[in-house]
N, C-alpha and C positions, 0 to 999 in steps of 0.2 A: 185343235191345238190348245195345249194348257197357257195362257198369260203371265202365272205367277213364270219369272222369271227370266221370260223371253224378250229377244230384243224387237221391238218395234217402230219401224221409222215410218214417218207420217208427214208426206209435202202439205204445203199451205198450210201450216199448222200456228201461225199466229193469229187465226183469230176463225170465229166459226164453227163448221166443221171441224178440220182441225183441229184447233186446240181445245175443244171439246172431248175428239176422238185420245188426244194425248193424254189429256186428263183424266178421263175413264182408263185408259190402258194403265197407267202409272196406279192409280188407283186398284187397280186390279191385280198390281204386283209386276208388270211389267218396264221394263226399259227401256227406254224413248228417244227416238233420234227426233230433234224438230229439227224440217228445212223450210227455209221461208226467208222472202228476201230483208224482210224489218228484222235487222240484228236486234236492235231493242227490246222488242218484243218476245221474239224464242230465249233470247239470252233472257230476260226477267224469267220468263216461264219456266226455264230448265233451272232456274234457284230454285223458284217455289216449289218445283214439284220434286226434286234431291237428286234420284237417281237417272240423269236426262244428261245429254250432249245438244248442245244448239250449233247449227251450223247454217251459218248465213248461203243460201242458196236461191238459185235463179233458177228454174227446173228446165228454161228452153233455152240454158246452154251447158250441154254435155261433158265440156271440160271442167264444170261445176258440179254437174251430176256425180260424175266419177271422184271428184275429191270429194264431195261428201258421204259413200258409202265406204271411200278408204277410210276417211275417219271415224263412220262408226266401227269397224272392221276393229280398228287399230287400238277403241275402246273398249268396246265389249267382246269381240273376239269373232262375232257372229251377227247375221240378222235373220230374225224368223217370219220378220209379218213385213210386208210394203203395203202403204194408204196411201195411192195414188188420189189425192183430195185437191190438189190444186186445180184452178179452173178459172174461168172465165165466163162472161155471158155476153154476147151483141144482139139486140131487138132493130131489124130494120125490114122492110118489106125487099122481097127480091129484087126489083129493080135497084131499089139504093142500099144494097149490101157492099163497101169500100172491097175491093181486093183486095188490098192489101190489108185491111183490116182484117177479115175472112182469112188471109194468108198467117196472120199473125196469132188470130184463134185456134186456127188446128197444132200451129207449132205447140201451144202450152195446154192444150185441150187434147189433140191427141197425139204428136209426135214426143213430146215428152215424158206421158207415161209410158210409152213404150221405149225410151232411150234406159227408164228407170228401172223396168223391166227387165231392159236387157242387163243392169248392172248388176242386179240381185241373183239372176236368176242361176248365175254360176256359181254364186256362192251359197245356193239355196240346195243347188244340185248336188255339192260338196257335200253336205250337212245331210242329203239325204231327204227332207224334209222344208219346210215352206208354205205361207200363205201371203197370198196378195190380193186386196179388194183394192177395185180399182170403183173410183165413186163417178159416177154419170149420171144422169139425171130423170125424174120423173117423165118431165118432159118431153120424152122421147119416146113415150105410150101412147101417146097422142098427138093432131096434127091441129098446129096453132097459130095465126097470123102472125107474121114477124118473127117467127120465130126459128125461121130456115136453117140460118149460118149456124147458132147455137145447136140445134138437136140434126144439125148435119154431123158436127164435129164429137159430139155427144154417141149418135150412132153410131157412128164408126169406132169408136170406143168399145161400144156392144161388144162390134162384132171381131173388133183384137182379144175380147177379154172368153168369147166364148172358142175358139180359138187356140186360146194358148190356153183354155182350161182341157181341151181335148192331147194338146200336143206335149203339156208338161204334167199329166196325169200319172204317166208310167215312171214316173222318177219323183216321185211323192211331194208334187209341190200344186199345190191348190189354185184356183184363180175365182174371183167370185166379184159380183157386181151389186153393185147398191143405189137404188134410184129411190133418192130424196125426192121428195115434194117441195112445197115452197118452204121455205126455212128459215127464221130470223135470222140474218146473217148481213154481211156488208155486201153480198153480194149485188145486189139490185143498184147500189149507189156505184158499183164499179166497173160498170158495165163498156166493154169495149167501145162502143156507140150506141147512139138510140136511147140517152140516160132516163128522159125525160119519160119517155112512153114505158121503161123499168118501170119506175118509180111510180106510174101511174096504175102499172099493173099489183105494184107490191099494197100499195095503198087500197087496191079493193079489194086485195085477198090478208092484210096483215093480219084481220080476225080471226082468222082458221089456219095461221102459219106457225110451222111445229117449230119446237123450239132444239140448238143444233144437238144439244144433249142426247134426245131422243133417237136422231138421226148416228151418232157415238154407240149408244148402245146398239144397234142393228148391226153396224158396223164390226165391231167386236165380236157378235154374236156366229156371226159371217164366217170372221178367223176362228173362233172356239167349233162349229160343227162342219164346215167348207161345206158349207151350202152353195148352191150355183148361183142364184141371185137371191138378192128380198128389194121390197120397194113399200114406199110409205102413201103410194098412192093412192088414194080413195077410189073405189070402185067408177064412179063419176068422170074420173079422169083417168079409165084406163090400168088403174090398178088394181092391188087385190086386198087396201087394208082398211081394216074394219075399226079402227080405234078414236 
């Protein structure tokens, strides 16, 4: 899919990935839905970068989902690319995984993207045309303490996104996956539970941690050929990248 022109909306996109991913696409000639629940933040963003609509959203509540792909609808007429990038992380070993905690991870980890999915996807089917990466994590190449609930909800992601690559193939709408590695990002400090052992984990890999720009481009890269997946993971953990 060509960028120059196309509309692109992008969850979590106040900071990180995200507005990373936003920035590159804008930069690239496209137009940018940001949803992200920090009004502040997508609002400042969608100034600086011109051609953008910021729409304050919560992605694990539906009734929100749905008013923000009206409104980008109602702005640009259309949308070409979904970046299902919002997410979450909990670090705690099985026994002390909260349930309800766990309950509250897959809502915005995986029942969300698939709520967003289902928004797009008839308006994608209209159009004829469509891409959506949906972003999951390295992490889930490999099997790592504490780290259950996360690359549970992560998985399961996989396997909605391979899936509906197979099931919305024949009505030319794309679906593709993107498994970052560790990433400078806020994410470690916002971690559902288990903040401390994050943080302890980010602190011994911050040396070798890509930065989210890098992770942007792949992304992009994603929508421009609908590639099936790509991943930034070193061979060492599972992956296939050499950079």
């Amino acid at each position: 899919m060509e960028l120059k022109d196309a509309v692109v909306l992008v969850t979590g996109s106040s900071s990180g990935i995200g507005e990373a991913t936003a920035r590159a696409a804008a930069k690239a000639g496209a137009r940018v839905v940001l949803l992200a629940r920090r009004e502040d933040r997508i609002a400042s963003l969608a100034t600086e970068l011109g051609n953008a609509l910021a729409v304050p959203c919560d992605v694990t509540r539906p009734e929100q989902v749905h008013h923000a792909v009206q409104s980008a609808i109602e702005r640009f007429g259309r949308i070409d690319a979904l970046v299902n990038n919002a997410g979450q992380g909990l670090h705690g070993e099985i026994e002390d995984i909260g349930v309800d905690d766990f309950r509250a991870l897959l809502d915005l980890n995986l029942i969300a993207p698939l709520v967003l999915m289902q928004a797009v996807i008839p308006i994608m089917r209209a159009q004829g045309a469509g891409s959506i990466v949906n972003v999951s994590s390295g992490a889930t190449l490999a099997t790592y303490p504490g780290s259950a609930a996360y690359t549970s909800s992560k998985s399961g992601l996989n396997t909605l996104s391979s899936v509906a690559r197979l099931e919305l193939a024949n009505v030319g709408i794309v679906v593709s996956l993107m498994h970052p590695f560790m990433t400078a990002t806020e994410f470690y400090g916002a971690v559902k539970s288990g903040a401390a052992a994050a943080m302890a984990q980010e602190a011994d890999m911050v040396s070798f941690a890509h930065k989210p720009e890098l992770v942007a481009d792949m992304i992009l890269d994603l929508i421009r050929t609908g590639a099936a997946q790509a991943d930034l993971v070193p061979a060492a953990y599972g992956g296939s990248f050499k950079g």
